[in-house]
N, C-alpha and C positions, 0 to 999 in steps of 0.2 A: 265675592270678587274683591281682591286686594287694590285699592287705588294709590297710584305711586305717587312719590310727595312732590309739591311743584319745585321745581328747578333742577328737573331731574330727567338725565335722558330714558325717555317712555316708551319711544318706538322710532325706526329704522327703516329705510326705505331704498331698496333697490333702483333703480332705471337704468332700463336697457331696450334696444331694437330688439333684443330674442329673446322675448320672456319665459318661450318653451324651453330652452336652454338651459337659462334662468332657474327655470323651476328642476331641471334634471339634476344641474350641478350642485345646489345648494339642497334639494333632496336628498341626492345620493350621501354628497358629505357629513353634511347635518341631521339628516331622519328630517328635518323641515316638511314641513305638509301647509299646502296650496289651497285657496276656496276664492271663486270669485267675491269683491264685494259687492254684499247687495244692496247698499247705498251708489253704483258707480252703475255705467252704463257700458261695461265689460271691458275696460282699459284698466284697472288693475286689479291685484290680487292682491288677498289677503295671505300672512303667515303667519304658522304656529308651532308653535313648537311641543317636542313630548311633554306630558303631562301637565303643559300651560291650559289655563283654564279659558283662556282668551288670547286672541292675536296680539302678535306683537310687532308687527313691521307686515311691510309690504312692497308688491311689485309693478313698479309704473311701468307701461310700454312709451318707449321714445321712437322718436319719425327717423332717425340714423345713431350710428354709433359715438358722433362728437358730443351728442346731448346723453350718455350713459353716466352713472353716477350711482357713488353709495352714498347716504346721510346721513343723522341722525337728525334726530328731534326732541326735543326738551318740550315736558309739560309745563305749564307757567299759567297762570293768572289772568294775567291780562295782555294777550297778544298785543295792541296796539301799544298798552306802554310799555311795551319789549323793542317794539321795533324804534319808539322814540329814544329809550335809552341805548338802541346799539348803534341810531351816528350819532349819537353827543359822547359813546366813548371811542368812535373811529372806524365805526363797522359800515357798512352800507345793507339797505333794503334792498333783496333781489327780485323780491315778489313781493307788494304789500299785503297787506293783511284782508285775510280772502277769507269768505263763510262760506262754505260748501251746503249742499242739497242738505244734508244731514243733520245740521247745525252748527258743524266742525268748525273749529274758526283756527286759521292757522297763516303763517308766512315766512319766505324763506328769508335768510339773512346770509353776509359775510364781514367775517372777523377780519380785524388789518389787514393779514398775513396772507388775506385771499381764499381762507378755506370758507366752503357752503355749508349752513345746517340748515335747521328749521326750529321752528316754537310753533307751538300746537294749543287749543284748549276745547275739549269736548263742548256740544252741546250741553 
């Protein structure tokens, strides 16, 4: 497995009220292929792409359609000195910095302009 270098967007993440949808349209257009995670307790899915050896993004379900959304996410280091460095250069924390069941450690941000990503770092 190839690991991608930090500061670099690594993985992508859907959200939507229709994930079945979700998964037809981005299916049908992309060849994309679906599997739940099995770190999560069936609210998202993982995706993959042809001949990717491992997932690459994935699909959150949201409670309506004002909380849908595309991301991405940057690999990086050190999630919490990401979040410190994006308000000292003008961003805001949308989500702090959160470690999931898995070990994941991840949190959402936004850049001046208002747009949402995320910064991520594996267990």
């Amino acid at each position: 497995m190839t690991v991608p270098a930090y500061n670099t967007v690594a993985w992508f993440q859907v959200g939507t009220e229709a994930p079945e949808e979700a998964r037809r349209f981005y299916g049908d257009l992309f060849g994309w292929r679906f599997a739940q995670d099995p770190d999560d307790d069936g609210g998202y899915d993982l995706i993959s792409y042809a001949g990717a050896g491992e997932p690459s993004g994935g699909i959150s379900r949201t409670s309506d359609p004002s909380a849908n959304h595309a991301t991405f996410m940057v690999l990086v280091d050190d999630v919490d000195a990401v979040c410190t460095r994006t308000e000292q250069s003008g961003g805001k924390v949308a989500v702090p910095a959160t470690t999931g069941k898995s070990g994941l450690r991840f949190a959402h941000l936004i850049d001046p302009a208002g747009n949402r990503f995320g910064v991520f770092k594996p267990r």
